[in-house]
N, C-alpha and C positions, 0 to 999 in steps of 0.2 A: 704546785708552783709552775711548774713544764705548762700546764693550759694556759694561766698566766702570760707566760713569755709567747705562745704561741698565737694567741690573742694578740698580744702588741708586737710582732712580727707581722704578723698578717691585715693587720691596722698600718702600718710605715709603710706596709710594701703596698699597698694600696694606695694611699696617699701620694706616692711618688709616682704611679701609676696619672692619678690626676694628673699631677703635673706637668708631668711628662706628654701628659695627650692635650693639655690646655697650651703647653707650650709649641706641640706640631703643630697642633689649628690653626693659630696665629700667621698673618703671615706680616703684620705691623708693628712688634713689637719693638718698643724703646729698650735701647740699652739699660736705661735702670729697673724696666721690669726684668732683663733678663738676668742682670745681677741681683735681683729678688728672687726669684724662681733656682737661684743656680745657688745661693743661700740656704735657702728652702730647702733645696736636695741635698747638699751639706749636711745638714743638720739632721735629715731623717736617715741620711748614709751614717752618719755617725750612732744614731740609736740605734737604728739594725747590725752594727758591727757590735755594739755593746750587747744590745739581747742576743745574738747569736754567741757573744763568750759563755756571757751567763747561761745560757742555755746547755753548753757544753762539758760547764762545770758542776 
């Protein structure tokens, strides 16, 4: 189960990665893309705090 979580650990945190670097590049970005993008990280903030509980338990 641990490779598992370590897998979709490593899948979020990369993912935020993209985003994170799609969002430097930009230098046009609309307010509603940036309330998409800051969603986005939200949500994959949120599944990294849950796989890292479970992880720990």
């Amino acid at each position: 189960m641990d490779k598992k979580i370590d897998f979709a650990i490593d899948y979020y945190t990369a993912k935020g990665k993209e985003i994170l670097k799609l969002v430097n590049s930009k230098d046009d970005l609309t307010a509603d893309e940036l309330i998409n993008y800051g969603e986005e990280m939200a949500i994959i903030e949120y599944k990294l705090t849950a796989l890292e509980v479970a992880k720990e338990s």
